[in-house]
C-alpha positions in Angstrom: -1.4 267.4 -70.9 -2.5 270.9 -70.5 0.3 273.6 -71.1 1.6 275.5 -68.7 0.6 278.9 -67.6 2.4 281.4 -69.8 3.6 284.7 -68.1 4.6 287.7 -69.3 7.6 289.2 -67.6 8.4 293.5 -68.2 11.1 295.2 -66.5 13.7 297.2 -67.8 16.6 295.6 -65.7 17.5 293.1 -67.5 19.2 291.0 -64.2 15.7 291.2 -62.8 14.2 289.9 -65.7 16.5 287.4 -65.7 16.2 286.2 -61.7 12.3 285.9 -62.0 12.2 284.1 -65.4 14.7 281.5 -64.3 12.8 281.3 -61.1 9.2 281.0 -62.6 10.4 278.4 -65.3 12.5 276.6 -62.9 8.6 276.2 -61.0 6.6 275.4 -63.9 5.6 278.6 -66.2 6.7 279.5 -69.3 8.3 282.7 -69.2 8.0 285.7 -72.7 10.2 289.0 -71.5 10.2 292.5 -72.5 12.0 295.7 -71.0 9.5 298.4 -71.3 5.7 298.8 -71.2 5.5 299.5 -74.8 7.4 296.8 -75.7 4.8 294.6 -72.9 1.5 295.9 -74.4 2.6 294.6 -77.7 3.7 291.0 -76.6 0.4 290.8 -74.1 -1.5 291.3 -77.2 0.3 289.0 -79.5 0.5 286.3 -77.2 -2.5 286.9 -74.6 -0.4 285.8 -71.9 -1.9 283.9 -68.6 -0.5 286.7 -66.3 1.7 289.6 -66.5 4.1 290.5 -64.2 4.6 294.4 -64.6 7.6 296.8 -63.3 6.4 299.9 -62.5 9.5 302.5 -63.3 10.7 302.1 -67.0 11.7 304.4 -69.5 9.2 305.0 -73.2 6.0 303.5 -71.5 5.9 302.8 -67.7 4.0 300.1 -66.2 1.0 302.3 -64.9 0.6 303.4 -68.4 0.9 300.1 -70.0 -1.5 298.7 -67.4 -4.2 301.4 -68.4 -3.3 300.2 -72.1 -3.8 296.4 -71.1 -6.9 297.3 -69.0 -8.5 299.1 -71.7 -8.4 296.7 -74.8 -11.2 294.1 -75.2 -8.5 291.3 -75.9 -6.3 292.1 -72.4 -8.6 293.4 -70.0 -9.0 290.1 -68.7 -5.5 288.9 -67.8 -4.2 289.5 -64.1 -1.4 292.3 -63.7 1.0 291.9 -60.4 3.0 294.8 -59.9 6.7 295.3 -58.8 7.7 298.6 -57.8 10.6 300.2 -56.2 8.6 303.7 -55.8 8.4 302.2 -51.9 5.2 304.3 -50.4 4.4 306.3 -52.7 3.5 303.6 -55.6 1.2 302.5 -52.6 -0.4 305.6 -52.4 -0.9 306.0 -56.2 -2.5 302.5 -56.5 -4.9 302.8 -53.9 -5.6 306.8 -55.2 -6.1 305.8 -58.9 -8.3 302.2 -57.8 -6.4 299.1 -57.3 -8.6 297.4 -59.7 -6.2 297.7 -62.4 -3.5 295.7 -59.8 -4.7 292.3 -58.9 -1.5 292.5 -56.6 1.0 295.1 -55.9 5.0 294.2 -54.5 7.7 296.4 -53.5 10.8 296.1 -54.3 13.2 294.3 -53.1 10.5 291.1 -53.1 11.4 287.9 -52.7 10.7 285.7 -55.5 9.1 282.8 -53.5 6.7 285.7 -52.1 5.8 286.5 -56.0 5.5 283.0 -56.6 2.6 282.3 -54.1 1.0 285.6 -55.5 1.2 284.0 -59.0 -0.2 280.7 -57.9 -3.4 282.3 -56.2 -4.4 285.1 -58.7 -4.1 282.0 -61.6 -6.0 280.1 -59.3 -9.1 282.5 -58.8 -8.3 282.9 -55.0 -9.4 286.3 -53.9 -7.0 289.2 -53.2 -5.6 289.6 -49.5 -3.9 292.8 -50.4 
């Protein structure tokens, strides 16, 4: 039997951290954490995780900056980066200013993490974006 998909979780709040990685394991997916980008970068390249699901707003490294990182090393580039953000609008803005390619989703916060879930299941699943 296969494993299952490995994702990695960064957010500096640890309760959030906490809600989705009880979430996702409760539906299947193993679940690594980390609280800041720098701290993310490290563990995507360690463990080359299946997806990354990557807070925007943290302190030593945010997310946009640890995305460029992830985007830009041969051994990362590959693996799909959802985005949560409580910037509202304006992380909108800056996605779709600096290319959305580095995003294969991006979420506001508050988001429900059902809505995440389905996200999850379709970028590991190869379906195209709808956002």
């Amino acid at each position: 039997m296969a494993e299952s998909p490995l994702i990695l979780l960064v957010d500096d709040v640890a309760d959030a951290r906490d809600m989705y990685s009880q979430y996702l394991t409760f539906h299947g997916f193993r679940v690594i954490e980390a609280s800041d980008g720098e701290a993310g970068f490290q563990q995507a390249r360690e463990f080359l995780p299946d997806l990354i699901l990557m807070d925007l707003g943290m302190p030593r490294v945010d997310g946009w900056e640890a995305t460029r990182r992830l985007k830009a090393d041969p051994r990362t580039e590959h693996i799909p980066v959802i985005a949560l953000s409580g910037f509202g609008p304006d992380a909108t803005a800056r996605a779709r200013a600096e290319g959305r390619a580095k995003f294969d989703a991006l979420f506001l916060k508050p988001c429900a993490p059902p809505t995440i879930l389905a996200k999850i299941r379709d970028v590991l699943n190869g379906r195209p974006r709808s956002d």
